[in-house]
Structures are given as C-alpha cells and as structure tokens.
C-alpha positions in Angstrom: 119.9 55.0 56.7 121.3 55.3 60.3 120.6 58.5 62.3 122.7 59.5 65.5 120.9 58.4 68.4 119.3 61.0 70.4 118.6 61.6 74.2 114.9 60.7 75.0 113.2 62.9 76.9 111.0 62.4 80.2 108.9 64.6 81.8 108.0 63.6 85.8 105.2 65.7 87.3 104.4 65.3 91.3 104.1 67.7 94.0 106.0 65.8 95.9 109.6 67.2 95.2 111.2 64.3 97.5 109.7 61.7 94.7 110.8 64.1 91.8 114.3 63.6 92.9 114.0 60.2 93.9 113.0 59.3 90.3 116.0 61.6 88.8 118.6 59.9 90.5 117.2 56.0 89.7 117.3 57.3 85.8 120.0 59.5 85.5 121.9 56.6 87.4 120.6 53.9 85.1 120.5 55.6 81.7 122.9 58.5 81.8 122.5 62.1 80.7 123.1 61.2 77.2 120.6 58.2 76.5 117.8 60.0 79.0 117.0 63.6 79.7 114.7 64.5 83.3 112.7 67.5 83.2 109.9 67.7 86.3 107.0 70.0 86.8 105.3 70.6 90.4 101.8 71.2 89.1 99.6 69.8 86.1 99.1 73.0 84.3 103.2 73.3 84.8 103.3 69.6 83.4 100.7 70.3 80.3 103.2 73.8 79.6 105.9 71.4 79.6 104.4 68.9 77.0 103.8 71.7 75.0 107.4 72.7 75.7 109.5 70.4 75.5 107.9 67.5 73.6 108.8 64.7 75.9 109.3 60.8 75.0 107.3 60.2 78.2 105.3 61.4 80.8 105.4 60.2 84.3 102.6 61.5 86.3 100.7 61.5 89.4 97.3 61.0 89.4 96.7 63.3 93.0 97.1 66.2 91.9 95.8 69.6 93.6 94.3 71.5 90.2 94.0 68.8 87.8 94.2 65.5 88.3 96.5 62.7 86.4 93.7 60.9 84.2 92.7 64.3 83.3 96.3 65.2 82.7 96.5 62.0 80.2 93.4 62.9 78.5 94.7 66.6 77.4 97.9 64.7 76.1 96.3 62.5 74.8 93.9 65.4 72.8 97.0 67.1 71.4 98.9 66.3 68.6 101.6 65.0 70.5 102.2 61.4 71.1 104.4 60.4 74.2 104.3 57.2 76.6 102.1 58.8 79.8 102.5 56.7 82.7 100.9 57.3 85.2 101.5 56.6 89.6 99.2 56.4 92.2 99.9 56.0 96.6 96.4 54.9 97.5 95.2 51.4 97.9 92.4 50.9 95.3 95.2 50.1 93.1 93.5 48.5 90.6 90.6 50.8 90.0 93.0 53.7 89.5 94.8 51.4 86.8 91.4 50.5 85.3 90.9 54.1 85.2 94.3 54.7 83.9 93.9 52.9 81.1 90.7 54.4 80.1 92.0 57.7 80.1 94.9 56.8 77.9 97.7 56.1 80.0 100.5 53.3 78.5 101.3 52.0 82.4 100.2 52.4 85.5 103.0 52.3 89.3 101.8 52.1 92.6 103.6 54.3 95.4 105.9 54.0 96.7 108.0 53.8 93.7 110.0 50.8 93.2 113.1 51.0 91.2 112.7 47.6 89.1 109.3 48.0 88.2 110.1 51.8 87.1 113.2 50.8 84.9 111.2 48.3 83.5 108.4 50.0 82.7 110.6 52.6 81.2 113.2 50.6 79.7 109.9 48.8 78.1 108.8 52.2 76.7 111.8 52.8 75.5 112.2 50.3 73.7 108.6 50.7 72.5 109.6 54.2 71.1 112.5 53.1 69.3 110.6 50.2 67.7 108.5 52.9 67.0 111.0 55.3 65.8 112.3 52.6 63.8 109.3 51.4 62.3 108.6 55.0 61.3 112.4 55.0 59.6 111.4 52.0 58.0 108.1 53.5 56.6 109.6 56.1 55.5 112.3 54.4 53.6 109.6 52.1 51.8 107.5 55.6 50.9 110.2 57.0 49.5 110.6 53.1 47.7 107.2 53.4 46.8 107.5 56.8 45.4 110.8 55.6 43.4 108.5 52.7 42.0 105.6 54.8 41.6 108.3 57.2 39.1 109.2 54.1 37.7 105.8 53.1 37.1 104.8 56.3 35.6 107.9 56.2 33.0 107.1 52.9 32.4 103.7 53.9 31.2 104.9 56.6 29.0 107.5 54.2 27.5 104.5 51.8 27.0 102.6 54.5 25.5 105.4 55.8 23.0 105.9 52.0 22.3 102.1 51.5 21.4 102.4 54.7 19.3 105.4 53.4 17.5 103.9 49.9 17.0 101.1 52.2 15.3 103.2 53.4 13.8 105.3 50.6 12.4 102.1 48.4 11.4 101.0 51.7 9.4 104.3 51.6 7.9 104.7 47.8 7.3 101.1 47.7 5.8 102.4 50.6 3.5 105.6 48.3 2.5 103.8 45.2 2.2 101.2 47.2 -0.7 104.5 48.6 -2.1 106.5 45.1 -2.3 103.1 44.2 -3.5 103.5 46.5 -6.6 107.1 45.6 -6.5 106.5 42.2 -7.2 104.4 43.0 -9.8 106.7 45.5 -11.6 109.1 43.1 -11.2 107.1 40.1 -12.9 106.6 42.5 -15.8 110.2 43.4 -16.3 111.0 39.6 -15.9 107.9 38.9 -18.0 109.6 41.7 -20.7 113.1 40.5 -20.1 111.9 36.9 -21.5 110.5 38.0 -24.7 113.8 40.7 -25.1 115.9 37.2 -24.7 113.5 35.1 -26.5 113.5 37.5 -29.7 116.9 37.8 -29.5 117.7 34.3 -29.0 115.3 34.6 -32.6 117.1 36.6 -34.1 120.8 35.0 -33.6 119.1 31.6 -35.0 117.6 33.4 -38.0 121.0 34.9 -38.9 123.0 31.7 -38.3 120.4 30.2 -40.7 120.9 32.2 -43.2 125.0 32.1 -42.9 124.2 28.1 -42.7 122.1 28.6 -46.5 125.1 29.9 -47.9 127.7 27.5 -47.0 126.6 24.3 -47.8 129.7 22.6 -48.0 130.4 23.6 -44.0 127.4 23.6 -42.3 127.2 23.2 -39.0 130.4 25.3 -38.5 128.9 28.3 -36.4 127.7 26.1 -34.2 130.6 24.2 -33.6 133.2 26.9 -33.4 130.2 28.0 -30.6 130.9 25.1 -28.7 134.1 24.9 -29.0 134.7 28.7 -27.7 132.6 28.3 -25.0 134.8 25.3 -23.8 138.3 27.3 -24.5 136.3 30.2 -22.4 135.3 28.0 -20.2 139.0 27.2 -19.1 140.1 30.4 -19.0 137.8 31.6 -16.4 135.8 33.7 -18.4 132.8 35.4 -16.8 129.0 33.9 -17.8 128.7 37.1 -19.7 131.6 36.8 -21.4 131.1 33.1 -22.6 127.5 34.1 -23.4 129.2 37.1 -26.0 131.8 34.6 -27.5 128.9 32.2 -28.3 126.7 34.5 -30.0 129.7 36.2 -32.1 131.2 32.3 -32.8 127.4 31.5 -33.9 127.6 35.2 -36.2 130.9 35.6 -36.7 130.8 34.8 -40.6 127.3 37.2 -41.1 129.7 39.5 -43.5 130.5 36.5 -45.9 127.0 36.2 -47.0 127.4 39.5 -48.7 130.1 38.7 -50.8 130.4 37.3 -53.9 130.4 34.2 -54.5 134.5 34.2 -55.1 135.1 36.4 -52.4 133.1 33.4 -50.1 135.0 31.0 -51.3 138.4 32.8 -50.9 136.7 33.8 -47.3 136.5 30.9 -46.0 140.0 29.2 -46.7 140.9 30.7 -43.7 144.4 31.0 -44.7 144.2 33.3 -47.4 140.8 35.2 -45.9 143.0 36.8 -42.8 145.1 38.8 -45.1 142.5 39.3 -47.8 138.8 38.9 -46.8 137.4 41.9 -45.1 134.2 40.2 -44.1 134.7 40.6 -40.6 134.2 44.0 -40.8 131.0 43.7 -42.8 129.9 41.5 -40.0 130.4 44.6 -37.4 128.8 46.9 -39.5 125.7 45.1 -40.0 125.2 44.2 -36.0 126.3 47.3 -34.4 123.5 49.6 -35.3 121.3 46.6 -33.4 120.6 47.1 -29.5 122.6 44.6 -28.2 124.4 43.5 -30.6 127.5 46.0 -29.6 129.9 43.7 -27.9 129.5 40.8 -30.2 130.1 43.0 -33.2 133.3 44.3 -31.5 134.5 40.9 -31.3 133.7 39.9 -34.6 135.7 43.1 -35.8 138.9 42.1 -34.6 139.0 38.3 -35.6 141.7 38.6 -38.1 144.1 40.5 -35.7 147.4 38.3 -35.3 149.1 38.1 -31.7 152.1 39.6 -33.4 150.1 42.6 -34.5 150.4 42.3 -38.3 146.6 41.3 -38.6 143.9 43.6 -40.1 141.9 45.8 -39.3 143.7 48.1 -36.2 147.0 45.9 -36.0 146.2 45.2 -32.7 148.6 42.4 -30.7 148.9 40.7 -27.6 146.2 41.1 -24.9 144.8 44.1 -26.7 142.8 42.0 -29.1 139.8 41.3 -27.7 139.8 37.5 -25.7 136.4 36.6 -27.5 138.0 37.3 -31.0 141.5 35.3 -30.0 139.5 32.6 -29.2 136.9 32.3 -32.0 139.8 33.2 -34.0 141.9 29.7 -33.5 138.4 28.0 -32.8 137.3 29.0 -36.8 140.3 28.4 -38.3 140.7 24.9 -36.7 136.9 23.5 -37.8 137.7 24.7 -41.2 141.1 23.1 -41.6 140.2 19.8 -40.6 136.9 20.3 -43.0 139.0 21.2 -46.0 141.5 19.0 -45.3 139.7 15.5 -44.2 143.3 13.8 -45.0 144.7 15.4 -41.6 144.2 14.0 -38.1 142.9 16.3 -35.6 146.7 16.7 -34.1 148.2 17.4 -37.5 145.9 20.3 -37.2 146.4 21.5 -34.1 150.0 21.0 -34.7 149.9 22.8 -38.0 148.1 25.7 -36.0 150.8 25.9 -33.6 153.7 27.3 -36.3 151.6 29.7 -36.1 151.4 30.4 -32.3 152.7 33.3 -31.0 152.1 34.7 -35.0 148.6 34.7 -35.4 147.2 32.7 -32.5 147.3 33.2 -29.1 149.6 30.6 -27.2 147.6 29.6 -24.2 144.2 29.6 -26.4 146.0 27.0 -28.2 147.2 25.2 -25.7 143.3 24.5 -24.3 142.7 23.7 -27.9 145.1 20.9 -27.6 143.3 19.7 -24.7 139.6 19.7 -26.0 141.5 17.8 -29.1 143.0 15.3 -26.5 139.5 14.8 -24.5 137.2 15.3 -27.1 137.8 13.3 -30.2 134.4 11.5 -30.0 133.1 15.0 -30.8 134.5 14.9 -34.8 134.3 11.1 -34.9 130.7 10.3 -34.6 129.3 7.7 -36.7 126.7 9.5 -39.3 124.4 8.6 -42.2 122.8 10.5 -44.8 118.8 10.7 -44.9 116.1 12.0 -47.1 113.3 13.8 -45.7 111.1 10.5 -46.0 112.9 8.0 -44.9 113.1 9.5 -41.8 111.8 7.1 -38.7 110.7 7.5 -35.2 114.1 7.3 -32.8 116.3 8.5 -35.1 118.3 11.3 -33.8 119.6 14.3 -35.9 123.4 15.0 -36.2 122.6 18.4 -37.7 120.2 21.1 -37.7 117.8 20.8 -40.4 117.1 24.1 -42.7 114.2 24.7 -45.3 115.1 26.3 -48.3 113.8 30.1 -47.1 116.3 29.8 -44.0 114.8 28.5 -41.3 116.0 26.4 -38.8 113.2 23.7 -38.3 114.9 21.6 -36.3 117.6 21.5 -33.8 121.2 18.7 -33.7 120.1 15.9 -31.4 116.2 16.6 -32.2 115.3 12.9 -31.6 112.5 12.0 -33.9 108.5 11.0 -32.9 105.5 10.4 -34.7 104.6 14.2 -34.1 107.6 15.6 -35.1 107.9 13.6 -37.9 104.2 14.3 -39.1 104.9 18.7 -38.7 108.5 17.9 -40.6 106.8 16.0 -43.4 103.9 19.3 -43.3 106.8 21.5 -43.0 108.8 20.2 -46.3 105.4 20.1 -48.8 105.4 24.1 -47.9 108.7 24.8 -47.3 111.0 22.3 -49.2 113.9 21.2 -46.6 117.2 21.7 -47.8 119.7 18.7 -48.8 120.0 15.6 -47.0 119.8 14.9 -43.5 122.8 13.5 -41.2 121.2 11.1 -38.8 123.6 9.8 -35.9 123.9 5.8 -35.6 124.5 3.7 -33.0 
C-alpha cells in the first residue's frame, strides 16, 4: 500500500545563528520545502522542547553548548521514546575523541566545523535514506502482521473446521458401525425370506407336479400332454415377448389346465377331451378355476384356465369374451391343447394338416398371430413329435437308457422325470419304488 510522501523534518541546534542559516540555505536549496522541513533552536533546553515538539526526523547538534552540552543532548533523545537520526558537529581539533564520544552517547554521525556542504548532504541524504528504509521496512512489517494475522484467522478457522470434521467423522463411524450391524441383520432377514421364498417355490413347484400327476393317471391314452402343451406355450410366449412372469403363469396353467376333467365322468372325459366337441360342451375349464382359486397363488393361473374355451370371435363360453380381451395365456394354451390332441387322435394327419386344419378356424376360435408362431415351431421343430421310441417294462430297464416320458406309480406320483437317464442307483430306488408302489403301464424309452 503506497502512502503520500511526507516532508521530513530536521531540527538544527547551535548558538551560532550565522551556522543555523548557513545550514538552512545548503538544505532548503538541496531538498526543497516539500521533501525537508528546518526548524532550529539557539539553546539545548530550546532544542530538547523542540524534540518534544515537533518530533523531528533528525537532529543536528552542536556538541559546545553553554547549559548542556551535545553528548548530553543525544543522551536525553536518546532516553525518550522518540527515535530520530542525532548528528552531532564539533569546531575543535580533537576530532576524533569527540566522535568516539559521539558515538558512545548515541549519536548516528558525527561533522567537524566548519561545515562542509558535501559531507552534510551526504550524511543527510544517507539518513534519509536510512529513515525511509526504515519507514519502509516498518510498512513492510506491518503489511506481513496484518498477513500474519489474516493467516493466523485462517489458521484458527481451519482448526475449528478440523474440529467439526473430527466430530463429524465421529460421527459418521458411529453411524456406519450402526449400518453395518443393521445390513448385518439385513442380510440375515434377507437369507430367511430367501431361505422361505425357496421352500414357498419348492412346495409349490410340489404341488403343480402332484396335480399334473394325477391329471396324467386319468388320461392314459394322452399322457404326457400337459407337459407338452407346457412347452409348447412357453415357446409361442416366448415369441411374443411375453414377460418371465407371464411365461412362468402360462406354463403352470398349460401343465393344469385339464385339473377339472378329472372330475368328470368318465363320458364327460372322454367327450372333454375331443377338443372339438369339449369347447361348446365341456365345462371343465371352469371346474379347473374353481378348484385353484381358493389356493394362494394359484389366482392368475386359474384365471387363464377359466377362459380357454373363449373363441376370438366371441361366441366361446364362459363370458363370450373376443379379441384381445381373452386373456394371452388362455389364447395360447388354447391352440397349443387343441393342436397336441389333434395330431394324438388323429395319427393319420401330418403335423401341417393339423396346423392347417386349425387355421379354418383362425380368426373363429384361434387367435391369428398365435397360430402363425405355431406354424413356425411346426416348421423348426418336427424332431420334437418324431422321436424314435420303444416300449419298456419296469425290468427290463438298463443303465443308459433314457426316458421319453415321465414315469407315474399307480397312487400318482411322478417318480421320474422325461430325459431321466438311467444308473445303477436310479435303477436300484425304481425297482424299490415299484415292489411298494406298482409303476403304472409301460415305459417309452428314447433310441438312438
């Protein structure tokens, strides 16, 4: 920060008023009123007043003075609180005793009379330029206090910001210690519900295979027909885009979705499951939703089941639904059914000539485009009808063979799953199995 330069100020005191002019001229000539200001005094005491006075820059004195003499003059400057350049002159001879003597009373420089003008400029141009070294070391000083001070503010924040952080880092490892014990528990809650979740899926995985058993039992002459109107659904579904929850509700009501013929009687099954005849007559897809709905679970798949026989047209049974308002699952089981039955009861027909007899009825009872996918699993798939089977008895079963059906015992149950491939354990519980348990008809056994 600059500051407007002042006059200095210099104080001459001599009883000799011819010198006291001498010296104001040689300055105020040199320097000028505004770089140097002259006072004088004709006494010490009148000098000291001064000093007091005026506060001068520097003081040029003579040491022969009548009531107090220059060194003593310096001294009492020199014991105030005041700080200015003293110089002080002397006309005798022992010059260099009075400028040892000068010295030790204080005194910055020391002139011999007479006064020469060179040596005075210099020795005040050389404490002039002392004071305003001075002057701007003290500027200087002051500017790095008030740095300092800024730094020491600084510092002082700082430390409170370090103190708040070390508070809040408390703080957070309180908190994070709490989160990790609760993520903890989490976990473990979570491992139960997973744990849970399992045997929820597991039973009820159980429970689809128990009733798709015991449809199996009573249809002897179409077995394995749930399971393949499953598969096929699921490919249909598959190339419609159907979410994983929807394909995973069309499979379960494909594997179910003749439950309600098992409570009819025998005629009514048969008359059921010509597929032809059982859309306008049978009502055994309603039996099927009123046995599953009352299970937990079970809602959605009985919904689809329910609407099976509803025709595209909307002449079906039971809510003469049409179009997009029958549910996808049951347009899709629904051509999906009626397709593994046909070719069943009519081995004469090829695979086309079934789809093709399916399609007079598209845009009737079937849904165009689900039909249209069904053409192309026919096209891509035909290994899936066509494989190469042979009948088995329960002991002439051998290790390798693989099953081409599921094999049920006579109570229901589904020992064994299509494409079990047979070992000397599996063979050995199967054999067990039958002696308790008698296994139901003979076995289809995939070759080659």
């Amino acid at each position: 920060m600059n500051h407007p330069l002042q006059a200095k100020k210099i104080l001459c005191i001599d009883d000799d008023q011819d010198l006291i002019k001498l010296v104001s001229d040689l300055l105020s000539k040199s320097y000028g009123k505004e770089v140097l200001e002259i006072h004088h005094a004709l006494s010490s005491q009148e000098g000291l007043d001064l000093v007091e006075k005026t506060s001068p820059d520097i003081v040029l004195s003579d040491i022969n003075l009548p009531e107090m003499d220059g060194f003593e003059v310096c001294r009492k400057i020199r014991a105030s609180s005041l700080r200015p350049a003293v110089i002080l002159m002397s006309a005798y001879d022992s010059e260099s005793d009075n400028a040892t003597r000068a010295s030790e009373a204080g005194a910055d420089a020391f002139l011999s009379k007479p006064i020469k003008k060179g040596e005075l400029l210099f020795v005040v141009n050389f404490v002039l330029r002392a004071a305003q070294l001075n002057n701007a070391l003290h500027e200087k000083n002051a500017q790095l206090e008030e740095s300092l001070g800024r730094v020491k503010s600084f510092h002082e924040k700082l430390e409170t910001l370090n103190e708040e952080v070390r508070n809040d880092k408390a703080r957070m490892d309180s908190n994070l210690s709490e989160m990790v014990a609760l993520n903890s528990r989490l976990e473990d809650k979570n491992a139960q519900i997973t744990s849970m979740m399992q045997e929820v899926e597991s039973r009820f995985e159980s429970t689809v295979g128990l009733l798709s058993s015991i449809i199996e039992l009573r249809q002897a002459d179409h077995q394995g027909h749930s399971e393949r109107v499953a598969e096929i659904a699921c490919i249909i579904g598959e190339k419609l885009g159907l979410s994983d929850h929807q394909l995973q509700n069309i499979k379960i009501a494909a594997r179910l979705h003749e439950l309600g013929i098992i409570s009819l009687p025998s005629v009514k099954q048969e008359q059921a499951l010509d597929e032809e005849q059982g859309r306008a007559k049978s009502n055994h897809p309603l039996v099927g939703e009123m046995l599953l709905k009352s299970f937990p679970g079970f809602e959605m798949v009985a919904g689809i089941i329910r609407h099976l026989h509803e025709n595209v047209d909307g002449s079906g049974l039971p809510d003469n639904l049409h179009g997009d308002r029958i549910p996808i699952g049951s347009r899709v089981i629904s051509v999906a059914s009626f397709f593994d039955h046909e070719r069943i009861t009519h081995p004469d027909k090829s695979l086309h000539q079934v789809v093709e007899l399916m399609r007079e009825k598209g845009g009737v009872w079937f849904d165009e485009q689900v039909l249209s996918y069904l053409q192309d699993f026919v096209d891509s798939e035909d290994q899936f009808f066509q494989e190469s089977t042979m009948d088995c008895s329960v002991f002439g079963l051998k290790e390798g063979m693989e099953l081409a059906s599921d094999i049920y015992s006579e109570s229901g149950i589904n020992l064994l799953r299509k494409g079990t491939i047979m070992n000397r354990e599996v063979l050995a519980k199967v054999l067990k199995f039958h002696n308790v348990d008698p296994i139901v008809g003979p076995l289809k056994i995939r070759q080659g």
